[in-house]
Structures are given as structure tokens and as C-alpha cells.
N, C-alpha and C positions, 0 to 999 in steps of 0.2 A: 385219832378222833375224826370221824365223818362229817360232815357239814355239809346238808344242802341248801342251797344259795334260790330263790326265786326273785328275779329283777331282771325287767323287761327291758332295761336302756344299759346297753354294753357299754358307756363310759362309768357308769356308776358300777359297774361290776367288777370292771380292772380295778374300778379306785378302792374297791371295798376285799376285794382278793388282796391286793396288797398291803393294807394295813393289815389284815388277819393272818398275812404271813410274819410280820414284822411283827405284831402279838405274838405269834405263835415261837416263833425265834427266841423274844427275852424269856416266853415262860417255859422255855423249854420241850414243846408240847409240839406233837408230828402230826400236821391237818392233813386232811386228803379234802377235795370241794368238789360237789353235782351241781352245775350250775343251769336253770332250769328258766326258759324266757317268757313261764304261763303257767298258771295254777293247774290246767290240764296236764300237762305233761308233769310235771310233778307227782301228780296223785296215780297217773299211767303208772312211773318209775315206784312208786310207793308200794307198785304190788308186790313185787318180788326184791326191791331191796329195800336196807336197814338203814337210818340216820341216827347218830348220835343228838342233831340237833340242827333245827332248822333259821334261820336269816329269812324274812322274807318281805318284799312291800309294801305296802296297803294298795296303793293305785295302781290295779296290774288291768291288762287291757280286757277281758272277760270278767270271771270272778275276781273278786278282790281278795284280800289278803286277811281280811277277818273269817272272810265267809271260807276262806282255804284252812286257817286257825282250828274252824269249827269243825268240820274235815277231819281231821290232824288227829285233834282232839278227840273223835269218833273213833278215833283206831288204836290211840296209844295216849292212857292218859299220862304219863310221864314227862315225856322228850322235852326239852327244851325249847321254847319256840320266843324269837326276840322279832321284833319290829325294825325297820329301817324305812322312815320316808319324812315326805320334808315338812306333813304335818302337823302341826299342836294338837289340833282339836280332837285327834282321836286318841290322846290317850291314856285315860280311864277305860275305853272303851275294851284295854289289853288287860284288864283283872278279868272281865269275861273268860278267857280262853286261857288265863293261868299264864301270864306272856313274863318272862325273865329277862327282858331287858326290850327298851324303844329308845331306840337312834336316830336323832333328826339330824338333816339334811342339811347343809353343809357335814360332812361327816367327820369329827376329829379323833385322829390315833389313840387318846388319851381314854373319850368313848369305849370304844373299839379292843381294847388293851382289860378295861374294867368288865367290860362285857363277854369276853374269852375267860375271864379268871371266874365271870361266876356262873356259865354255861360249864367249866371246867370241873368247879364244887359240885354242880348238881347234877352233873355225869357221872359222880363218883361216889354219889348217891343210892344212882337209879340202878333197884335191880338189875342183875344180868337178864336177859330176853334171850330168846332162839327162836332159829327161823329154821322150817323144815319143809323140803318136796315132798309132797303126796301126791298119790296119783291125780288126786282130786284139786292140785291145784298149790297156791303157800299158804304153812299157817305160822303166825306170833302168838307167841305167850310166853310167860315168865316160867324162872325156874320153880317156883312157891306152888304154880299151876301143875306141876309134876306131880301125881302120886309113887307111881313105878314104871321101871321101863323094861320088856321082858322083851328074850330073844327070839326070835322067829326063824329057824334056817338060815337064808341070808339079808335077814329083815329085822328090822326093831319096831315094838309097838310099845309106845307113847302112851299110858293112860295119864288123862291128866284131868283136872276137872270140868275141861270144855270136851271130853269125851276121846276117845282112843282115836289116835293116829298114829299109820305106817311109814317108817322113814326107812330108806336105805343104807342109813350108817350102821354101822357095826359097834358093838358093846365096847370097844377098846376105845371109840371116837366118842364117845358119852365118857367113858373116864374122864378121860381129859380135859370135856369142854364143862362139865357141871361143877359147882363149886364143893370141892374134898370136904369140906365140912359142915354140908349139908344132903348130902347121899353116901350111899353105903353099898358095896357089892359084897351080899350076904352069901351071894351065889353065882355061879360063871353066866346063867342063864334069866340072871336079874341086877336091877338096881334100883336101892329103896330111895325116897324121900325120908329121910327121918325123921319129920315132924309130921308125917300122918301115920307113923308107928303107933297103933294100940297097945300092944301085948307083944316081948319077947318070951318065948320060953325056948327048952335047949334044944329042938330043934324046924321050929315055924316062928313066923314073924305073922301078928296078925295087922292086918292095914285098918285105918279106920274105916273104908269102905267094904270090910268084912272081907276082904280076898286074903286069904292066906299065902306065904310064902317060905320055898326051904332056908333053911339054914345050913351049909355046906360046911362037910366035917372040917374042923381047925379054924374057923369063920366066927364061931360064936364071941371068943373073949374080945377079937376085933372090933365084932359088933356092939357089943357091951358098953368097951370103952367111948367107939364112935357117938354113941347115942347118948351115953351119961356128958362129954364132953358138950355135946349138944343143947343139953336140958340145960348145964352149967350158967349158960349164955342169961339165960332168960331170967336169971338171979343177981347179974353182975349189975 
């Protein structure tokens, strides 16, 4: 799990890196920490990488840590976002921005320990997300945002509901990164979303956005069961 850390005064960083490893220890659980000494460079870092979950001030020396919250919040409504600073008064002010945990100051392990276990639940929550280079720069979105992802020579296009995008992975690096039971490779030169399947027959798959796709001979019973195992879900 990734954790990035915003807090401008480097004693309170050592002291709060190492309770969260000594959490991190009893529960088991392998941190990696971005530790970040300004709401600017945070959001700089935020272009191009991922956090499972942010820690962050309120009194930071530019923007503060709500108005960084709101930010956050702008990009990704999920992620976990906790509080750490030494005051009372602001916090109601952390249901604004959906905040799962505030830590005041003096900081104790005990804290710190409950606050790992339930940034931990609600990581294990959160959709899977993917991050991909296009020429044009990084995009995030969720897997649910997938319609299909069709092969391009040595390129992949992305359609997804925020609109097509070209990645440079290859069909065999989407196997593996999307979740088995919720796509489908009907064909060497696709990969479905299953839940925006309109219409099987024996050999096209129709998308709910009206694109059609093959079905590759020996492919069909696979897909069948893949997508009735699918539907199952939604009755349990």
C-alpha cells in the first residue's frame, strides 16, 4: 500500500513514519511512503503517480490541507484522505471532503494503529483504478469505466466511457492487470467488459454502445459461462 504523507515540519514526519511502520508491522501490511513538504508538490507528484491513501496537515505553509482535501477530492472520489494536526476546531470540517480518519497532535500509536486498519478496509473496498501514458499525457479511471479494449498492431485502444484512449501495453498486460471476472477475451484482438454486454449470439457480442464484436471460434462456451457467472453476482 502507498501512502502519501504531506507535513511541512520533519520532526513530526520521522515521528509519524514510524508509528506507521510499527502499524504496519502488527498488521501485517507492506507500506511504501511519498513524503511531500507542500500541497504544491503533492499535487505536481499527483500527475503521474498513484496513492492508495493520503495523511496530510491542515496548517501547511501555502494552501492548507482542506483546500488540498478539495483537490484530491477533484480527481479521485475514493482514496482515503485522514487528517493529522494539533487542531480541535476543525473537525467537522473533515465530512466536507469525506476525510476517514483526523489525528491530533500530540500523536499516539494507538491512533495511528486504528487508523491503518481502517484506511486498510477501505482500500480493499476501492475499485481497482489504472493509470495509463498517452501521447497526450496521464489518464485515471476505473475498471467499470472500461467498455472494450481492442488491439491496434503494437498498440491498445482503451474505449472507456471518458472516451478512447491509446496505451502502449499489449493485450497479454491487460489480461493480467484487469479483474478475471469481470472481462472477457472473446478474441486475440479484444477484450470485453462484461457488464456492458447487450446481446451474445454465436458469433458477435453486441456492446451496449452498439459496437459490435467477434467471437473467436472455440471462445463462445467460455464466454457464456464467463458472463452467466457474472450476472449470478447480481442475485447473490
Amino acid at each position: 500500500m502507498k501512502i502519501a504523507i504531506i507535513e511541512d515540519e520533519k520532526i513530526h514526519q520521522e515521528y509519524l513514519l514510524s508509528m506507521l511502520e510499527k502499524a504496519a508491522e502488527d498488521e501485517g501490511i507492506t507500506l511504501s511512503f511519498n513524503i511531500f513538504e507542500s500541497a504544491e508538490r503533492f499535487l505536481f507528484a499527483l500527475e503521474d503517480q498513484k496513492f492508495d491513501a493520503v495523511l496530510l496537515d491542515i496548517i501547511l505553509n501555502k494552501m492548507n490541507g482542506f483546500s488540498l482535501a478539495e483537490a484530491i477530492r477533484k480527481e479521485d472520489e475514493n482514496i482515503p484522505i485522514a487528517f493529522i494536526t494539533g487542531e480541535k476546531d476543525y473537525v467537522f470540517d473533515g465530512y466536507k471532503v469525506d476525510a476517514c480518519g483526523y489525528i491530533l497532535k500530540p500523536i499516539k500509536q494507538e491512533s495511528i494503529s486504528l487508523l491503518l486498519k481502517k484506511i486498510k478496509d477501505k482500500v480493499s473496498l476501492i475499485e481497482p483504478s489504472i493509470t495509463i501514458k498517452t501521447k497526450d499525457g496521464i489518464v485515471n479511471f476505473y475498471e467499470s469505466e472500461i467498455i472494450y479494449i481492442e488491439s491496434d498492431n503494437h498498440n491498445t485502444n482503451i474505449n472507456t466511457s471518458k472516451g478512447k484512449f491509446v496505451s502502449n501495453s499489449k493485450m497479454s498486460q491487460w489480461e493480467k492487470q484487469l479483474s478475471k471476472d469481470k472481462f472477457f477475451k472473446p478474441h486475440r484482438c479484444y477484450i470485453v467488459n462484461l457488464n456492458c454486454i447487450e446481446r451474445i449470439d454465436k458469433k458477435n457480442i453486441l456492446i451496449k454502445n452498439g459496437t459490435e464484436i467477434p467471437i473467436a471460434r472455440g471462445k463462445w462456451e467460455g464466454l457464456m459461462k464467463a458472463y452467466m457467472d457474472y450476472r449470478r453476482k447480481d442475485y447473490k
